[in-house]
N, C-alpha and C positions, 0 to 999 in steps of 0.2 A: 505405610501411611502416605497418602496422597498429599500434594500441596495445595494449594488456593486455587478455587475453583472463578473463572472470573466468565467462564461463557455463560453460565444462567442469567445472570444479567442485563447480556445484551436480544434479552427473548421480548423483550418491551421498549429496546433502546435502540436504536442506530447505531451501528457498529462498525467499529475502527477495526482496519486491515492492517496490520503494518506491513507494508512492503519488504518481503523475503528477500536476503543478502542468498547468494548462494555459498559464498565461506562459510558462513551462519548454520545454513540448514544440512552441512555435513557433517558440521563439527562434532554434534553427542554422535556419530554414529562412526567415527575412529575408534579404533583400537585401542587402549587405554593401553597395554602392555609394549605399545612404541611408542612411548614417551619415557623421556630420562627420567630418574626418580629426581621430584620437585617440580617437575614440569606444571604440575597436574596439583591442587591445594588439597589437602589430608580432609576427605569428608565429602570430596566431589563426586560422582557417578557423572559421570559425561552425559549419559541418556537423559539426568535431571534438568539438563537445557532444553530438552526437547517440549516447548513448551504446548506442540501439539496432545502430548500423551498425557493420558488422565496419572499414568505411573511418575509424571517428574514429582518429585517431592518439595520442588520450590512453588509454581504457580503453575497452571496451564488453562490454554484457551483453543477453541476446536476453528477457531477461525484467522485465515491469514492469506496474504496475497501474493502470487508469484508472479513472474514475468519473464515468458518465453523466450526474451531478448537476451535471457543471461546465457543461452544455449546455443549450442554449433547445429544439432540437430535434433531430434524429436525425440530420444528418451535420455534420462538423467543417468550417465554411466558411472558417478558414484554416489553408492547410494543415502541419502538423505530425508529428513522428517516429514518431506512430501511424499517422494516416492515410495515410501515405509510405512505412510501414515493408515490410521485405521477408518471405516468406513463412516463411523460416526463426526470427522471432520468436515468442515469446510471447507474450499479452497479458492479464490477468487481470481482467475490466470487474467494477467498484461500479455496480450498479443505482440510487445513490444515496437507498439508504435512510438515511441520516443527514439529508441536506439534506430528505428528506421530511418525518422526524421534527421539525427544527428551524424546518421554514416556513421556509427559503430555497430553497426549488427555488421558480424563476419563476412556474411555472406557478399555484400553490398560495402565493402571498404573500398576496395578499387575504383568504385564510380565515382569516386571527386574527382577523377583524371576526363568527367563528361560533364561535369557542372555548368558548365557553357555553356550546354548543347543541349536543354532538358529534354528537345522529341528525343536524342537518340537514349536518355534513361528513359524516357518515358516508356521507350518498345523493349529496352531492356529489362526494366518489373515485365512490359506485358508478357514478355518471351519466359521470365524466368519463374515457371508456376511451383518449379522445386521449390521455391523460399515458400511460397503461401501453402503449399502442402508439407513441407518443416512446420512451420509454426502451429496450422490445425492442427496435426498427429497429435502436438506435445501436448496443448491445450485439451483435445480429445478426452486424451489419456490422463491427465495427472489434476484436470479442476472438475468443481461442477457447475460453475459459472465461467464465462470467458468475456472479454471486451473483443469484436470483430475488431479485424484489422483495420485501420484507418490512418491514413498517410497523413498527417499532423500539419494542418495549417498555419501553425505558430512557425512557420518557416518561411511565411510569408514576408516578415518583419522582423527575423532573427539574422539579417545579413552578416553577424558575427561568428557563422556557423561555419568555421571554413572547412569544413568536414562532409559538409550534407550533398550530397546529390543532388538535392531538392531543389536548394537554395534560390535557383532561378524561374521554378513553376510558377506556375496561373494558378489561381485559386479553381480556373474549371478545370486545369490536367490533375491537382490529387483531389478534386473529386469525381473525376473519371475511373482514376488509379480506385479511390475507395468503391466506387460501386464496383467497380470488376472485382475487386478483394472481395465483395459480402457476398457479389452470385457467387462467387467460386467457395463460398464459406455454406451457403443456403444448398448448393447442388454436393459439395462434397465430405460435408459434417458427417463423424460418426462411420462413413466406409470403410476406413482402413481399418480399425482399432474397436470399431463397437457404441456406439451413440453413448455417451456419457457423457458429456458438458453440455449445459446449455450456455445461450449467448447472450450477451447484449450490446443491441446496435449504439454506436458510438456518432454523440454530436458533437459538432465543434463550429466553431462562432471566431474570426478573425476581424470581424464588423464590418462596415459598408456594403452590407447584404449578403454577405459570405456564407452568414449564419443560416436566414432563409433558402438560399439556394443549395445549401449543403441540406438542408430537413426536406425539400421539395426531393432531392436525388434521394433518401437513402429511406422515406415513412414507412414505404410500405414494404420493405423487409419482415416475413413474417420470424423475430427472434422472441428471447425470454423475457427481454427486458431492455434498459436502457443505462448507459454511461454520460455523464458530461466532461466535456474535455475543452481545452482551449477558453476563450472566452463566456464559455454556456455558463463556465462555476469563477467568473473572475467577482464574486462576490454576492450576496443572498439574493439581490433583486434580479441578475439574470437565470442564478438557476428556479427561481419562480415562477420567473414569465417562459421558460420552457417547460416548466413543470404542466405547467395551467395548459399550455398548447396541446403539450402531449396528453392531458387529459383531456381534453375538449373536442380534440380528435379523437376521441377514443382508444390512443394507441397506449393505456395504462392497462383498459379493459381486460387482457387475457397474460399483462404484467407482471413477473415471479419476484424481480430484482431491479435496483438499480442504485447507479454507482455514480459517485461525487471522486472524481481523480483529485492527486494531489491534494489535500485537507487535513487537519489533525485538530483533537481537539485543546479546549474545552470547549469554545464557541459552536464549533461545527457539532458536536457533541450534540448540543440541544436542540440548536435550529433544525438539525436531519431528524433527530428524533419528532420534534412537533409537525415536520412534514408529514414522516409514514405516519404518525397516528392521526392525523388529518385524513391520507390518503384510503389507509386502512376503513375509515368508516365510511369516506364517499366511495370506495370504491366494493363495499365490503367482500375484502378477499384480506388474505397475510403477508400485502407488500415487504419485504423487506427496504430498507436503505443502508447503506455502507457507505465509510470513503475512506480514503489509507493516503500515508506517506510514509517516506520512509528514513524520516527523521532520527528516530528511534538509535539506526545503523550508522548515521552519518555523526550522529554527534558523537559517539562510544568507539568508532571504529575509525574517522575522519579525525575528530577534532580532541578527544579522548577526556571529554566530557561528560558530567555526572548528572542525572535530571532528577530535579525533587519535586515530590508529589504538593502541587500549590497550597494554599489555603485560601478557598472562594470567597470573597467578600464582596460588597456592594461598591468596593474600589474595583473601576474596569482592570488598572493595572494587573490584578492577581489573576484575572482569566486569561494566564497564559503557564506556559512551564518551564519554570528557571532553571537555566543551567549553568554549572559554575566549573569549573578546571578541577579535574578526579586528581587528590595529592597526590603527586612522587617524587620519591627523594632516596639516596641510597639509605638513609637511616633505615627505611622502611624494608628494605632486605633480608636484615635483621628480623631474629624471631625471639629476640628478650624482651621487646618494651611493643606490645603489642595496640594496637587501634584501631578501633571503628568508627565510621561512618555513622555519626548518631542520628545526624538532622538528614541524613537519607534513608529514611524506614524503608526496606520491601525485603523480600525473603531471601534475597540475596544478602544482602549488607546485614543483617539478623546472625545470619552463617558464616559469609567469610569476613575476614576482617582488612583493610587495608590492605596490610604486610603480605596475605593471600595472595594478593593477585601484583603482587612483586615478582621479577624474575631476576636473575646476578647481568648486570650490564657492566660497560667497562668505564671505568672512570668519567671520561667524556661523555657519558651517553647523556641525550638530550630526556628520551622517555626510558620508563624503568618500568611498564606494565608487562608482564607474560602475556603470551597468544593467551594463556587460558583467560587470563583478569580480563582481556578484549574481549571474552564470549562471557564473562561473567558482566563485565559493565554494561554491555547489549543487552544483554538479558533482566538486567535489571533497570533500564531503561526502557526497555520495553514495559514489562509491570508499570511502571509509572504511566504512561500514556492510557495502558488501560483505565490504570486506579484512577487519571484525573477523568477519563471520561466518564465512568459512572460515578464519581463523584457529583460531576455537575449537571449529572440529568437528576440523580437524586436528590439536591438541590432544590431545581426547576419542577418537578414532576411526583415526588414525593412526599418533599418536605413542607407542612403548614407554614413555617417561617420564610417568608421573602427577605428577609432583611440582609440577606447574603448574595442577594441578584441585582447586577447593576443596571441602571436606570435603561445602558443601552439597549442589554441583552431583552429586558423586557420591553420595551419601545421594537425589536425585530421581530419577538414573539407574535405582539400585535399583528405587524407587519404579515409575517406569514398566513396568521388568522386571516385579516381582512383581504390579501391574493387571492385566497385557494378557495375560498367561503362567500 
C-alpha cells in the first residue's frame, strides 16, 4: 500500500520544489543491515523516505530540486533517489550558482587567494571550461529542467563574502562571465551524455539598471524557459513587471518552465499559481511555474525543528508555517511511557512516535535525535510545506468561502490580475 499521493495536485497549482539535501537523497538507499540494531525505528523501511517513489508508504511527490553545487563532478557516485529515480519524476537541477558566488564550489575555493585581482579570476572561469562542462554533464544527465549557469550579482553588495572570488566584480565582468556560461551551455548541451534536460535562462536584477542590462545580454538565448533570481523575485511586483517584459517580448511564446528561486509557501503558493493560470490562457500553452527553498532541510537538520501544518484564516499572521523546537529529553530513550506528536499530523508522526526517533546519548548531550529521527523529521517537514501549499491554493482557487483569505492576499491577487491583463 502506497502512501499520500501529493503530486496530482500540483497539475492545476504552482509547484513547490524543495531543495534536495544531498545527506537526504542517499539516506533510503543505505543498507539497512549496517546499522546497529536500534539505529533504525521498528516499522521503518528506509526506501519509505524516498519520497520520490510512488512505493514510500508514507507520502510521495514526483517533483523536487537539485543543485549541482553539492557535486565535485558530474555523476552522483553514491547512489541516491535522483539518480535511482524513475522516469515518471521531475527534477528541477541548480547549476549552483550560489556556491559559485560564495567560493564554495570545490572546484574554485582556492580563488579567494585572487579576490583583489578580479581580471586575473575573470581569465581564470574563462580558461577553466572543465568546471562549466562539470556542471552541464550533471545537469544533462540527472534533470529535466536546469537553471543556466549564472554568476550571481548579489555579490555585488554582499561585501561580507569573504570567501567569493567575485567579491570585487563589475556588474559588466559577471555578466560577461554569464553570457560565456550560456554560449557554452547553447553550443555544448546534451553532447556528451545525450540531450535530456532542458534549460532555463536565468535573470537577475541588482538595481541601478543591472537588471535591464543583464536582459539586454542574455533575451535572446534560445532556452525552455526562464528562472528569476536576485532582485527579479525580491517580492511580487518585480517578478511581475519581468513577467509582463518577458511576455511582451515574446520570449514566454515557445516557454515550457519557469522558476521563482528561493520561495516557499503559502503566499508564494497562490500568487505563482494565479500567475500560470493567467499565463496559461494568454499564452494558450501548459506553462508550468515552480519555486523551492530549502527550508524544509534547514529547519529538521540545522535547527531540529518541527513544522505544523497552519490553519489559514483571514488573519495574515497564520499564512505562514510555525515552527516550534522537536522535544528531546533522555526520558524519551525510554520505550515504557511512549509519545506522540499529536498537533503535528503527517504520516510520519501518525507512525513514529517521539521516543522513535530517539538515540542513547551521554549524559551531557545537548541533542538526543538519531541520524534516523533527522531524516524522519525532514521528511515530515517536508509533507508539511507541501500539505500547506495545497492547502492554500485550495483555499484561494476552490473553495466558495473567502472568509479564510486575508484582506492582503486578495488585494495581491488583484494586483496580479490587473499586471498581466
Amino acid at each position: 500500500m502506497s502512501g499520500v499521493n501529493l503530486s496530482d495536485a500540483y497539475e492545476d497549482y504552482a509547484i513547490y520544489l524543495p531543495s534536495l539535501q544531498q545527506g537526504y537523497a542517499a539516506y533510503p538507499m543505505r543498507d539497512a543491515s549496517n546499522f546497529k540494531q536500534g539505529d533504525i525505528p521498528k516499522g521503518l523501511q528506509l526506501s519509505d523516505l524516498n519520497f520520490l517513489s510512488t512505493a514510500s508508504n508514507l507520502w510521495h511527490c514526483k517533483y523536487v530540486l537539485y543543485s549541482a553545487g553539492q557535486f565535485n563532478n558530474s555523476l552522483i557516485a553514491t547512489p541516491d533517489i535522483v539518480s535511482t529515480r524513475s522516469k515518471d519524476t521531475v527534477v528541477i537541477g541548480d547549476s549552483g550558482g550560489f556556491q559559485i558566488g560564495t567560493g564554495k564550489l570545490p572546484a574554485i575555493k582556492s580563488w579567494v587567494n585572487y579576490q583583489n585581482n578580479p581580471q586575473a579570476v575573470y581569465h581564470k572561469w574563462m580558461r577553466e571550461r572543465g568546471i562549466r562542462d562539470t556542471i552541464l554533464r550533471w545537469l544533462d544527465r540527472y534533470c529535466d529542467y536546469a537553471m543556466t549557469l549564472d554568476m550571481p550579482l548579489w555579490v555585488l553588495h554582499d561585501r561580507k563574502s569573504k570567501t567569493s572570488p567575485f567579491v570585487n566584480f563589475s556588474a559588466e565582468q559577471l555578466i560577461e562571465l554569464s553570457v560565456a556560461n550560456l554560449r557554452y551551455f547553447a553550443d555544448k548541451r546534451g553532447a556528451a551524455t545525450g540531450a535530456r534536460a532542458k534549460y532555463l535562462n536565468v535573470l537577475q536584477d541588482a538595481g541601478d539598471g543591472t537588471g535591464e542590462a543583464w536582459y539586454a545580454a542574455v533575451k535572446d538565448f534560445d532556452f525552455e524557459g526562464w528562472a528569476f533570481g536576485g532582485e527579479t523575485k525580491s517580492g511580487l511586483e518585480p517578478i511581475l513587471k519581468w513577467i509582463r517584459i518577458l511576455r511582451d517580448d515574446k520570449k514566454l511564446d515557445k516557454a515550457e518552465w519557469l522558476h521563482v528561486l528561493m520561495a516557499s509557501p503559502p503566499k508564494h503558493a497562490v500568487y505563482l499559481t494565479a500567475i500560470q493560470r493567467i499565463l496559461r490562457k494568454q499564452l494558450g500553452n501548459n506553462i508550468r511555474v515552480s519555486y523551492d527553498s530549502s527550508s524544509p532541510f534547514q529547519s529538521a537538520g540545522v535547527r531540529q525543528k518541527i513544522a505544523r501544518v497552519p490553519t489559514l484564516t483571514k488573519s495574515p499572521s497564520t499564512w505562514g508555517i510555525p515552527m516550534q523546537d522537536f522535544p528531546q529529553s533522555p526520558k524519551y530513550q525510554q520505550h515504557n511511557n511512549i509519545e506522540h506528536l499529536t498537533d503535528c499530523p503527517s504520516p510520519i508522526t501518525q507512525k513514529f512516535s517521539i521516543n522513535d526517533m530517539h538515540s542513547e546519548r551521554g549524559e551531557f548531550a545537548q541533542t538526543f535525535l538519531s541520524t534516523a529521527g533527522v531524516q524522519l523529521l525532514t521528511n515530515h517537514n517536508l509533507y508539511v510545506y507541501h500539505k500547506t501549499a495545497h492547502d492554500a491554493c485550495d483555499i484561494v482557487f476552490k473553495s466558495e468561502d473567502t472568509t479564510r483569505i486575508p484582506n492582503e492576499v486578495e488585494q495581491n491577487l488583484k494586483l496580479i490580475n490587473d499586471y498581466l491583463n
